[in-house]
One Martini backbone bead per residue (centre of mass of N, CA, C, O) as a GRO file, in nm:
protein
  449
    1UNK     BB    1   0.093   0.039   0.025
    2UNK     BB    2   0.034   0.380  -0.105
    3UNK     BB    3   0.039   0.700  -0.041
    4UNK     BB    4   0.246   0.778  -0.135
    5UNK     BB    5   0.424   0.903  -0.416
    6UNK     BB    6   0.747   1.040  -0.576
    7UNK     BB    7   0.672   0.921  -0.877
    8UNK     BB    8   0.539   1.176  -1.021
    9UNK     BB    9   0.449   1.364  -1.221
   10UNK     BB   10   0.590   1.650  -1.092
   11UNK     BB   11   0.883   1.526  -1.132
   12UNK     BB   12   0.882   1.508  -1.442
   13UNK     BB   13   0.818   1.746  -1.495
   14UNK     BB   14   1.078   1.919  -1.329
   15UNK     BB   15   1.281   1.749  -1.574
   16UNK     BB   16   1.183   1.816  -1.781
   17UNK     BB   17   1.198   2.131  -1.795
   18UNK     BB   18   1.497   2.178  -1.749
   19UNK     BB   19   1.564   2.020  -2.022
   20UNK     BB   20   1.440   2.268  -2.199
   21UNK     BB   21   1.594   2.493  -2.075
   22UNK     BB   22   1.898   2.370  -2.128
   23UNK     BB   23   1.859   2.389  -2.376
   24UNK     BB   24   1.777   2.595  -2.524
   25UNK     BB   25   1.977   2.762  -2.418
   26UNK     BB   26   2.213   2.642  -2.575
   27UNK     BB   27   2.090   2.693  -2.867
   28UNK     BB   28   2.058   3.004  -2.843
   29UNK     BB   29   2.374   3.083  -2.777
   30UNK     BB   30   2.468   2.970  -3.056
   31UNK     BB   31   2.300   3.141  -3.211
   32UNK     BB   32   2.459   3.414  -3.113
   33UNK     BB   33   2.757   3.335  -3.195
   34UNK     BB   34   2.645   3.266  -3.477
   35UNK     BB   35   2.647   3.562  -3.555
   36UNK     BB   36   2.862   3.663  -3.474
   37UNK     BB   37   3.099   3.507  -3.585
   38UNK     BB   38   3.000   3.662  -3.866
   39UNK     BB   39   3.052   3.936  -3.819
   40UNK     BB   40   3.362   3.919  -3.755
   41UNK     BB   41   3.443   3.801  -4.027
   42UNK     BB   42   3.341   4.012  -4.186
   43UNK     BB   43   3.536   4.233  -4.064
   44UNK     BB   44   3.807   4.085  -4.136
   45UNK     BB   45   3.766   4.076  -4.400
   46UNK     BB   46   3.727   4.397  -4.495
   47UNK     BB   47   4.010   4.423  -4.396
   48UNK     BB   48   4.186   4.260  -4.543
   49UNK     BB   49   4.063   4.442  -4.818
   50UNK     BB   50   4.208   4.722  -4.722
   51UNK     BB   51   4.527   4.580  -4.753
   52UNK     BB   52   4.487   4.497  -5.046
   53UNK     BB   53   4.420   4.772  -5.162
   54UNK     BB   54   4.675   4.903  -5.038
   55UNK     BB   55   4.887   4.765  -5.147
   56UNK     BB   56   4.876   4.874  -5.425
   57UNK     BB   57   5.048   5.072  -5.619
   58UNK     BB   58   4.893   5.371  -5.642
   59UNK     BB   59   4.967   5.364  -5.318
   60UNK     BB   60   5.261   5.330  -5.301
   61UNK     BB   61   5.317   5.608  -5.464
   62UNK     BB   62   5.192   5.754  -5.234
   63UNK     BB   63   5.378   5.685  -4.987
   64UNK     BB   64   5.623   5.793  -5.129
   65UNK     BB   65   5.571   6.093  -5.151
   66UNK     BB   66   5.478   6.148  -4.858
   67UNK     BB   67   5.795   6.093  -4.772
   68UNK     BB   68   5.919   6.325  -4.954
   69UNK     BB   69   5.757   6.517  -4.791
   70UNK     BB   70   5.892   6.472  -4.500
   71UNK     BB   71   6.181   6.526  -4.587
   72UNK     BB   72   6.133   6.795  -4.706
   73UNK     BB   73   6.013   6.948  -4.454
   74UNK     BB   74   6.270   6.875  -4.244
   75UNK     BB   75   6.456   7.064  -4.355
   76UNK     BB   76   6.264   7.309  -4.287
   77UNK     BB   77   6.331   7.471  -3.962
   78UNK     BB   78   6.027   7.663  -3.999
   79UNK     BB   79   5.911   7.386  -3.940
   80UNK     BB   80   5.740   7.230  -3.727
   81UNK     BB   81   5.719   6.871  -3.603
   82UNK     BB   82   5.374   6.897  -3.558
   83UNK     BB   83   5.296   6.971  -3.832
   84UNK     BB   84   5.385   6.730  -3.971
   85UNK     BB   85   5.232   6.504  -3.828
   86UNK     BB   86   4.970   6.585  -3.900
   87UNK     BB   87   5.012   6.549  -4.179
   88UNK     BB   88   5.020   6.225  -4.144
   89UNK     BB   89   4.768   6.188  -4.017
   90UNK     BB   90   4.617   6.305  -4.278
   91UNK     BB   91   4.688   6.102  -4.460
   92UNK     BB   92   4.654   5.839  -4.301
   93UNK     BB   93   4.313   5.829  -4.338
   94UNK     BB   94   4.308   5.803  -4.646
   95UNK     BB   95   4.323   5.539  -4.577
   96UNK     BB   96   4.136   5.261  -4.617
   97UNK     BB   97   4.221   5.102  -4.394
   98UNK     BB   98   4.182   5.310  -4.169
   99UNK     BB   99   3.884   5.344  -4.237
  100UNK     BB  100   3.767   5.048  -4.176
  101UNK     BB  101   3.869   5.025  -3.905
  102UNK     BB  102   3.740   5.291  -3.775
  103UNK     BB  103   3.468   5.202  -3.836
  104UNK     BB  104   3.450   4.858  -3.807
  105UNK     BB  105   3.645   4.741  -3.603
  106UNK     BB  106   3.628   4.961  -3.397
  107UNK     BB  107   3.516   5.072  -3.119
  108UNK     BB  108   3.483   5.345  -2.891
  109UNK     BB  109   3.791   5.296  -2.796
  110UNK     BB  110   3.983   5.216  -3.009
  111UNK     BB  111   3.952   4.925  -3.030
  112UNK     BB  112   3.987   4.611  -3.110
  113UNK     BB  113   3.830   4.350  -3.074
  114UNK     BB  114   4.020   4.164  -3.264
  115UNK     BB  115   4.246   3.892  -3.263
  116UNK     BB  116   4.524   3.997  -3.473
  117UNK     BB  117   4.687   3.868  -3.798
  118UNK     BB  118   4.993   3.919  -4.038
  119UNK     BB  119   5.118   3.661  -4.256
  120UNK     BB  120   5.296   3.486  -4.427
  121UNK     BB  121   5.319   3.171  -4.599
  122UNK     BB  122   5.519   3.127  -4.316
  123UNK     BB  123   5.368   3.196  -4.058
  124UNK     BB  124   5.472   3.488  -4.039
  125UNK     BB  125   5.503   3.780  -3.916
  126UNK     BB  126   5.503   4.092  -3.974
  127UNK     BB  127   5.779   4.376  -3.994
  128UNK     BB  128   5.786   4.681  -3.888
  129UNK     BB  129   5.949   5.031  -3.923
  130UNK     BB  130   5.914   5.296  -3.780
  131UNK     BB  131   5.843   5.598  -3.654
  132UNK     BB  132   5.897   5.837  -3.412
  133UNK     BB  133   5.882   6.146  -3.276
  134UNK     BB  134   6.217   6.129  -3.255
  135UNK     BB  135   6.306   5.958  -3.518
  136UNK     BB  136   6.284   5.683  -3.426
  137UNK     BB  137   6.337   5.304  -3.464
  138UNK     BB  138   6.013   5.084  -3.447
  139UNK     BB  139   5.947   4.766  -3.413
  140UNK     BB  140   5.698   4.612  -3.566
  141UNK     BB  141   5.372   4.350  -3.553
  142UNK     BB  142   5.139   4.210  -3.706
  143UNK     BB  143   4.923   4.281  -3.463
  144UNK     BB  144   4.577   4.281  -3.307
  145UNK     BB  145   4.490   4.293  -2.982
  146UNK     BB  146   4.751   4.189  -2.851
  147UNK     BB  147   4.939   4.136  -2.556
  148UNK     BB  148   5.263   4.184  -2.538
  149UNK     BB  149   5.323   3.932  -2.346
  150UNK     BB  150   5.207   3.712  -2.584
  151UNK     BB  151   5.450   3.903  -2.753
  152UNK     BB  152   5.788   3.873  -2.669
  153UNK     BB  153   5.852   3.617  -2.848
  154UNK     BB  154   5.932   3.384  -3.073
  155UNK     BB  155   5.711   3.174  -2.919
  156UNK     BB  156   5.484   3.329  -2.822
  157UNK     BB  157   5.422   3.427  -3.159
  158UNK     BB  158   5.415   3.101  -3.222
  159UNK     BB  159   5.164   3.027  -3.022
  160UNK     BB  160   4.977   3.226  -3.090
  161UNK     BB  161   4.942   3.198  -3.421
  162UNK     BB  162   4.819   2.887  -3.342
  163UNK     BB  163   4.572   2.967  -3.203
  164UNK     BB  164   4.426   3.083  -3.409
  165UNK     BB  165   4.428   2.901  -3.628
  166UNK     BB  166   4.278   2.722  -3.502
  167UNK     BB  167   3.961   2.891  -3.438
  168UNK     BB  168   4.001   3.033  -3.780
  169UNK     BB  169   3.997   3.038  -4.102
  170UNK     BB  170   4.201   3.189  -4.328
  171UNK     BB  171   4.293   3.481  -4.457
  172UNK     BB  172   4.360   3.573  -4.820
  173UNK     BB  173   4.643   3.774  -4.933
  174UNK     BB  174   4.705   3.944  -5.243
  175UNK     BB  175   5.022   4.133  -5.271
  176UNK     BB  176   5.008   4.261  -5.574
  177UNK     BB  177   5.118   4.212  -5.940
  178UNK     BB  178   5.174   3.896  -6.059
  179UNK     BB  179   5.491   3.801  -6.000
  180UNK     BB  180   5.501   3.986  -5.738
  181UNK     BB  181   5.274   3.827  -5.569
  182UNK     BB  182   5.183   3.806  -5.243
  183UNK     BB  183   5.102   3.557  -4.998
  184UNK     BB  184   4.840   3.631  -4.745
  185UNK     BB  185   4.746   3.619  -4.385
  186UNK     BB  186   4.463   3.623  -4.166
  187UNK     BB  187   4.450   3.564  -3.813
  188UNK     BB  188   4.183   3.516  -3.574
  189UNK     BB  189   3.953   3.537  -3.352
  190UNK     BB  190   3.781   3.583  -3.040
  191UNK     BB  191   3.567   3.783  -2.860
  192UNK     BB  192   3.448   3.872  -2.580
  193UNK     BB  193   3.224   3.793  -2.573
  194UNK     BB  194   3.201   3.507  -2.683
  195UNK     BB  195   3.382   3.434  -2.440
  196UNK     BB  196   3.118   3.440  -2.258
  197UNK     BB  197   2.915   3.301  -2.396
  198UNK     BB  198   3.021   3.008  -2.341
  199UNK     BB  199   2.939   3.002  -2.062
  200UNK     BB  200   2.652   3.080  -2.013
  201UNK     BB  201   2.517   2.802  -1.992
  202UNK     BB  202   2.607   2.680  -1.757
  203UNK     BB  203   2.520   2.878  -1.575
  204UNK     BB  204   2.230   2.853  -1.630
  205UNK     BB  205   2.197   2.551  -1.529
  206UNK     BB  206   2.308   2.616  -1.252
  207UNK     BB  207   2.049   2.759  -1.190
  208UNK     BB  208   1.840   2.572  -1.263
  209UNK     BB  209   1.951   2.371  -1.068
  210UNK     BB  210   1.911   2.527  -0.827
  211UNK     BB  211   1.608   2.593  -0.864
  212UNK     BB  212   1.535   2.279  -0.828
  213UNK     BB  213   1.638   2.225  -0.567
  214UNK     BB  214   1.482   2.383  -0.430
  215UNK     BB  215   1.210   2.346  -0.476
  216UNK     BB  216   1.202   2.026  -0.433
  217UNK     BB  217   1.273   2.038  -0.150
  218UNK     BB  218   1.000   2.224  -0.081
  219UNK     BB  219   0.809   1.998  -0.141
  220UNK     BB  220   0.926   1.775   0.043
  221UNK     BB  221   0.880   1.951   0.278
  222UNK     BB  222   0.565   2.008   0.229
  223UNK     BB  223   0.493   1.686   0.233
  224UNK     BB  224   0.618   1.598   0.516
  225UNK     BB  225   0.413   1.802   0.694
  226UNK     BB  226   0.149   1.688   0.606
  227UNK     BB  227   0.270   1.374   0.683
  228UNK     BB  228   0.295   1.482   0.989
  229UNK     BB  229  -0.001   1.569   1.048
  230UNK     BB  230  -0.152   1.346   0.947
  231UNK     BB  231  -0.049   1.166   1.147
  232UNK     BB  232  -0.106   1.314   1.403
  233UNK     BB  233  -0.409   1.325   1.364
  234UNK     BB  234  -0.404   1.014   1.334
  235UNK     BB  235  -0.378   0.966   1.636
  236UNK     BB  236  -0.509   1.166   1.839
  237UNK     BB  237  -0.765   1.060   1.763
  238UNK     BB  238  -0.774   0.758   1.810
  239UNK     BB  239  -0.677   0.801   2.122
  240UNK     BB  240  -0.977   0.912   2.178
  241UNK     BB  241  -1.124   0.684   2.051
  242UNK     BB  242  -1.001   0.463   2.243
  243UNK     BB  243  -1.053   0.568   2.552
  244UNK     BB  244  -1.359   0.512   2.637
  245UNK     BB  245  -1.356   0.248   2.600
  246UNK     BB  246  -1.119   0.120   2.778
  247UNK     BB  247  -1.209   0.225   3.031
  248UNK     BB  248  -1.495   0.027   3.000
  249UNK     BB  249  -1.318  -0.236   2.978
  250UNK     BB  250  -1.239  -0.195   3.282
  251UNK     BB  251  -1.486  -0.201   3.447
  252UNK     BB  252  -1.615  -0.464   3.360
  253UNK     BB  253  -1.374  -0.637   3.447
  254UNK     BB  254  -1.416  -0.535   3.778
  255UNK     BB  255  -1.678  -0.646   3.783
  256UNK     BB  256  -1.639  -0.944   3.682
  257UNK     BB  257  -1.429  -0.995   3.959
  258UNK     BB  258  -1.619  -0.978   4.162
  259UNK     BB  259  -1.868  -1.178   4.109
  260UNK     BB  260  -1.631  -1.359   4.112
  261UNK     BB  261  -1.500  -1.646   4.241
  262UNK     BB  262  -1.125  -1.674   4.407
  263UNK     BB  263  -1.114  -1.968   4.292
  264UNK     BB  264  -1.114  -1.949   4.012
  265UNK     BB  265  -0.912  -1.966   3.674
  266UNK     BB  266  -1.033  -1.718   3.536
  267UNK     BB  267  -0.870  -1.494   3.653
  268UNK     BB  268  -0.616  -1.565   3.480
  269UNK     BB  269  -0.745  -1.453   3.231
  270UNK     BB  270  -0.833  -1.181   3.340
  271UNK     BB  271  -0.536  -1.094   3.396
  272UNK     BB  272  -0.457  -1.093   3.090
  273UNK     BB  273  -0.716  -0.902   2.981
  274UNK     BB  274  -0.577  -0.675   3.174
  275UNK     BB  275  -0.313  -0.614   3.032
  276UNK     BB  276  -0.413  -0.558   2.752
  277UNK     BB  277  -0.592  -0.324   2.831
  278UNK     BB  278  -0.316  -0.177   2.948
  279UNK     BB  279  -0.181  -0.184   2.702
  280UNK     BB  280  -0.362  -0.025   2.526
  281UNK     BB  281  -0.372   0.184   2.639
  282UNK     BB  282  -0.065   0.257   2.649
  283UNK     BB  283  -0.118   0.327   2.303
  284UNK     BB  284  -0.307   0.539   2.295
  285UNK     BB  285  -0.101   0.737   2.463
  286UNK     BB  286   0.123   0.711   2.257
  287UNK     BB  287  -0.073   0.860   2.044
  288UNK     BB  288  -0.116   1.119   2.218
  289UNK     BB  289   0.218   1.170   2.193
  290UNK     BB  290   0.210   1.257   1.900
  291UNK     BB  291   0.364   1.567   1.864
  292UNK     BB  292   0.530   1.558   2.098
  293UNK     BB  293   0.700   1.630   2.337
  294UNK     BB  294   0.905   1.424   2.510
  295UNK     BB  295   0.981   1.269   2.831
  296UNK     BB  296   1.300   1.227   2.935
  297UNK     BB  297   1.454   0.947   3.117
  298UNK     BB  298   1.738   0.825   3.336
  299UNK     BB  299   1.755   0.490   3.299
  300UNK     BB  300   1.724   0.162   3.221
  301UNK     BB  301   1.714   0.005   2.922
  302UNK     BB  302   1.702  -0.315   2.997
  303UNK     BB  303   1.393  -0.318   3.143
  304UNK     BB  304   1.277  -0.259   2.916
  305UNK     BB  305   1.395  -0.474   2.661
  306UNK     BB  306   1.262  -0.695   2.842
  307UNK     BB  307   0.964  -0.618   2.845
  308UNK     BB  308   0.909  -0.640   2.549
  309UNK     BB  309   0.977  -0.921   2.509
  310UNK     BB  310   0.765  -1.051   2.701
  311UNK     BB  311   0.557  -0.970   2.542
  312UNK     BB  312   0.593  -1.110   2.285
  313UNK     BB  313   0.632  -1.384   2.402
  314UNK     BB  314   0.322  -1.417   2.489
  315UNK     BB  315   0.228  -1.335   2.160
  316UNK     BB  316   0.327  -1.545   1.999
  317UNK     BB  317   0.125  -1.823   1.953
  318UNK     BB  318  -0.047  -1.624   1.826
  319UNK     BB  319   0.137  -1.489   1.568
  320UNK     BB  320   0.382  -1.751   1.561
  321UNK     BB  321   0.410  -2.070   1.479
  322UNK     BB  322   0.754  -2.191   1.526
  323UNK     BB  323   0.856  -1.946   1.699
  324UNK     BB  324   1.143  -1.823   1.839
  325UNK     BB  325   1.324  -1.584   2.085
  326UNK     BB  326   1.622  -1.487   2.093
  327UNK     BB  327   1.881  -1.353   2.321
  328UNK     BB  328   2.155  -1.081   2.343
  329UNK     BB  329   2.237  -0.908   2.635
  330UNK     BB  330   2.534  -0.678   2.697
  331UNK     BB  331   2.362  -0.384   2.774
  332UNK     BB  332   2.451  -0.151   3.056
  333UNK     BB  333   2.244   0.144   3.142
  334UNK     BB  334   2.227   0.461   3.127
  335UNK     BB  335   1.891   0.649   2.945
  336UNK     BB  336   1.777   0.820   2.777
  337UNK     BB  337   1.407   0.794   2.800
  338UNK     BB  338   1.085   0.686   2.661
  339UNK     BB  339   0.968   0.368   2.767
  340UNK     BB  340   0.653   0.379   2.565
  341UNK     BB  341   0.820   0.434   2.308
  342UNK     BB  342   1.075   0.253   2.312
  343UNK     BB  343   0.890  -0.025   2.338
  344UNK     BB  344   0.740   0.029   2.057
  345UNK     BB  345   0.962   0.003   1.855
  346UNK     BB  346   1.053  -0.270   1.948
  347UNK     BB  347   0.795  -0.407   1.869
  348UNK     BB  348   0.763  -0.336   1.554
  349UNK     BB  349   1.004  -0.492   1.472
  350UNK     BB  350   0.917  -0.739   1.560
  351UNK     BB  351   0.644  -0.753   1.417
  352UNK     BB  352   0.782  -0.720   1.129
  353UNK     BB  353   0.936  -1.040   1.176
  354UNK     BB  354   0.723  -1.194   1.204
  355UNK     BB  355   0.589  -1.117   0.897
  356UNK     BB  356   0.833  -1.240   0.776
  357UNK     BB  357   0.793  -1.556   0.867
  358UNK     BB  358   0.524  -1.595   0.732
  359UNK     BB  359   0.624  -1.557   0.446
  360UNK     BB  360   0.837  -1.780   0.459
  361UNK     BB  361   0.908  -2.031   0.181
  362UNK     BB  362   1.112  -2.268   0.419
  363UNK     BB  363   1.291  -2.498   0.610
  364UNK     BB  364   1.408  -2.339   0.766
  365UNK     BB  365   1.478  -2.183   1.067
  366UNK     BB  366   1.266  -1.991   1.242
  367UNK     BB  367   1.392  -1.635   1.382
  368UNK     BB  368   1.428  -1.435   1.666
  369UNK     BB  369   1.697  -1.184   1.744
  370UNK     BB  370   1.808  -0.999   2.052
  371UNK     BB  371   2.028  -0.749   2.083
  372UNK     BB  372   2.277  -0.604   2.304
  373UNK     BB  373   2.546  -0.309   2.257
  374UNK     BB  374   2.834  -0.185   2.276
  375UNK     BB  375   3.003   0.141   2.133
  376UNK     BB  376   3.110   0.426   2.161
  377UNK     BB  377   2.892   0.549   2.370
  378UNK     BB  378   2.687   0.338   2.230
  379UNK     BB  379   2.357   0.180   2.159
  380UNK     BB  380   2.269  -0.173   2.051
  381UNK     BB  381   2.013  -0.255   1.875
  382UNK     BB  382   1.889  -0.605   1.745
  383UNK     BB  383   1.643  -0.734   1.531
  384UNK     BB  384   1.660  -1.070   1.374
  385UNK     BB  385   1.583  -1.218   1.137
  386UNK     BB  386   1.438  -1.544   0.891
  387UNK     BB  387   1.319  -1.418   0.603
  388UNK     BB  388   1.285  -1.293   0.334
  389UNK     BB  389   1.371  -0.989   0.285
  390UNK     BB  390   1.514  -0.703   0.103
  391UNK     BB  391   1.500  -0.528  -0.180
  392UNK     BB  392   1.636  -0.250  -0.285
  393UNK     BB  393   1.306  -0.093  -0.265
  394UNK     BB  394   1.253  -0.138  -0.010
  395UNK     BB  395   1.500  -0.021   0.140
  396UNK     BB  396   1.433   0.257   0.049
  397UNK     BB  397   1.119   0.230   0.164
  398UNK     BB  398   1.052   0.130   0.441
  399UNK     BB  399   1.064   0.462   0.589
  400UNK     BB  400   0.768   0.516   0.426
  401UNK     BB  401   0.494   0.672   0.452
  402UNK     BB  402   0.304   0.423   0.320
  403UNK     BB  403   0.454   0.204   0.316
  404UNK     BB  404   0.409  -0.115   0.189
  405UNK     BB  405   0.423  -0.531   0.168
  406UNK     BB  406   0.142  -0.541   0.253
  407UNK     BB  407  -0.177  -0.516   0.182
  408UNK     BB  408  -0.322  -0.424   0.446
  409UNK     BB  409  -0.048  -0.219   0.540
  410UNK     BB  410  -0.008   0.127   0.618
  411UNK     BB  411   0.262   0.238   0.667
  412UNK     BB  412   0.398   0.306   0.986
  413UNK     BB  413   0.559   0.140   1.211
  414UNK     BB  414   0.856   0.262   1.124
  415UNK     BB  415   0.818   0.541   1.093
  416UNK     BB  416   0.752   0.550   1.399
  417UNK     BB  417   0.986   0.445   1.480
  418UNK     BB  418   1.180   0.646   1.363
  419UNK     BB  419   1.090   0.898   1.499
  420UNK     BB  420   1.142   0.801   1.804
  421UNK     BB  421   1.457   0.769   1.766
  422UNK     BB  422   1.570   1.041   1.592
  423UNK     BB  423   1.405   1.277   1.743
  424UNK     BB  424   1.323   1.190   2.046
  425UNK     BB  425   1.622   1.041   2.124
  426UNK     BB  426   1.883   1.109   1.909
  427UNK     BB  427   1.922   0.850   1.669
  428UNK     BB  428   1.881   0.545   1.523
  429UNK     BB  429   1.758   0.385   1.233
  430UNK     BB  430   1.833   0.082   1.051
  431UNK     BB  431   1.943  -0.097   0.791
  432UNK     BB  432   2.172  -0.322   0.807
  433UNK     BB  433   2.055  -0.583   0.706
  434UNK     BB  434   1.974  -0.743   0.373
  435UNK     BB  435   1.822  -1.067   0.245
  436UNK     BB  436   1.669  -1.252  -0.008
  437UNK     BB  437   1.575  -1.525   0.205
  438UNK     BB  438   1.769  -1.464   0.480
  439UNK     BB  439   1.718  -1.147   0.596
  440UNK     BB  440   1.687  -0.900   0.857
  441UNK     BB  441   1.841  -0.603   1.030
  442UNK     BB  442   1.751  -0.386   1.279
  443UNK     BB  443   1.876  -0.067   1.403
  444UNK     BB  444   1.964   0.063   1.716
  445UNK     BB  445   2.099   0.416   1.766
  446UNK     BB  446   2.204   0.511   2.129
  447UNK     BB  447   2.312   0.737   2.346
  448UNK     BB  448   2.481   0.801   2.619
  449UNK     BB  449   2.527   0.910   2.965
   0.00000   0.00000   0.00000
């Protein structure tokens, strides 16, 4: 009997919704970048079209102009030499390169967006030759927007230049005409814009999963709260409502023994319909007392446990015949506890390993073991039958409220065993062992004081 099921549509779909979200993001993030890496290579081929039509004659013919007027102006004493420079930039601004990169290349502060180069057929920088304002030879290497530290050395420069070359295919520039005519590449990277956008889909899927772990925890953490009010309220209801009785059948017991002669055989059945009718009782006080705090008093442990074994050993042959309860009890001391909650829990216990051997089917000798010892300042009870054992979804699911693998079964009685040891008494309750055919072994770990 399942009454929760965590296995429903609401998880699949916050499974399917996370995947349609990471994917979306991927495949749009990637068409961001396609189409700027489209934009990049359109600006880098334009760059390089301005390069090879600069390289061209006619403009040839105008640089060396240029400088023989800048030679001449230099001779001229009477001739400021800012006047002359000012005169250079105003030249060199008519050429189509400076005008395409100021235009498409440059971003708003005058950078180069992408990392290039421009390279001979052996994949060497080309090398020029400056003049500084103070008329000083400047070596410079045809890089651009591409930090000095990385090309400080003809390996860095080697290293740098196979960097691009791996990145995007090389732009092929014609300089010159005819015979004379040299064949020269760009290789470019790509841009940070480009280089963040690489990241983006990773941060966007771990925030959706960071926000996937929040929802699913907050409703995980509100259907456990549903179901221990639930569980809570139907504890509380049970125990008012089988109070009632319970009172009435404890008078009419006392009513019946008054009766009766005190030397009748009856009186030893009274005696033990009487234990049972206040051990009811105290079932339903247990039951009253679920979603309260209890009280721990410092106890001996050892005469709870003995207590509980002999109870169920007494009601052993009315619920599984053939059946005997061994006990290996070697550890003795105080301890917090609360005697008819964590009684409660051992009898659960007990009683779901009956259940176990009940289902049986083999030749085996049926038994349940009960032990008890210390360790490390903790106390170990454990509780071992002989029975059908649980597979591994068993095993996953034993201390699910609703979960149970009796038809009949409400899958209360572990569960509300493991909160009385978990949360009550600040110990553990778990499934030490269980294999299929052989049995399974159920642990209960609460420290000493």
């Amino acid at each position: 009997m399942k009454l929760f099921d965590r296995t429903g549509p609401t998880k699949w779909l916050l499974v399917l919704l996370l995947v349609f979200l990471g994917l979306g993001s991927v495949v749009y993030n990637q068409y961001l970048i396609n189409r700027i890496l489209e934009q990049e290579k359109a600006s880098v081929q334009l760059w390089a079209k301005a390069l090879e039509f600069n390289a061209l004659p006619i403009h040839q013919e105008s640089s060396r102009l240029l400088l023989n007027v800048i030679a001449e102006l230099e001779s001229q004493e009477d001739i400021a030499d800012s006047l002359i420079w000012k005169l250079v930039e105003v030249e060199g601004m008519r050429s189509m390169q400076n005008f395409v990169t100021d235009e498409f290349i440059l971003d708003n502060r005058g950078n180069f967006k992408l990392p290039a180069v421009l390279v001979d057929d052996n994949d060497r920088p080309l090398e020029y030759i400056l003049l500084d304002e103070k008329g000083g030879a400047v070596l410079e290497y045809s890089f651009r927007n591409v930090r000095s530290a990385n090309i400080e050395t003809d390996e860095k420069r080697l290293n740098y230049i196979n960097k691009l070359k791996n990145m995007n295919p090389p732009i092929p520039i014609i300089v010159g005409e005819g015979e004379d005519a040299l064949r020269q590449f760009v290789y470019y990277g790509e841009s940070t814009v480009v280089q963040v956008l690489r990241y983006v889909p990773a941060i966007q899927i771990l925030v959706i999963l960071l926000l996937f772990f929040i929802g699913y925890t907050s409703l995980l953490s509100i259907t456990r709260m549903e179901q221990s009010n639930l569980w809570v309220g139907m504890a509380k209801e049970a125990a008012h409502q089988l109070g009632t009785p319970i009172s009435s059948l404890l008078g009419w017991l006392h009513l019946f023994r008054d009766d009766l002669p005190k030397h009748l055989e009856q009186h030893t059945v009274l005696n033990e319909i009487e234990k049972d009718v206040y051990r009811l009782k105290g079932v339903a006080e247990r039951f009253g007392k679920i979603g309260s705090k209890p009280e721990l008093q410092l106890l001996e442990f050892a005469s709870v446990l003995d207590e509980a074994i002999k109870y169920m050993e007494r009601r052993l042959p009315k619920i599984s015949e053939g059946v005997h309860i061994e006990t290996d009890l070697r550890a003795n001391g105080l301890i917090k506890l609360n005697p008819e909650l964590l009684q409660w829990a051992i009898e659960n216990l007990m009683k779901n390993a009956m259940d176990a051997l009940q289902t049986a089917h083999n030749s085996k000798k049926l038994g349940i073991t009960v032990r008890s010892y210390m360790g490390n300042n903790r106390l170990f009870i454990e509780v071992e039958d002989t029975g059908i054992g649980m597979d591994a979804t068993t095993k996953k699911n034993i201390f699910r409220p609703g979960y149970s693998t009796k038809k009949r079964g409400w899958g209360l009685g572990l569960n509300l065993a493991k909160r009385i040891i978990d949360e009550y008494h600040g110990g553990e309750l778990i499934v030490a062992k269980s294999e299929v055919g052989v049995g399974t072994t159920m642990q209960i770990r609460l420290n000493m004081y």
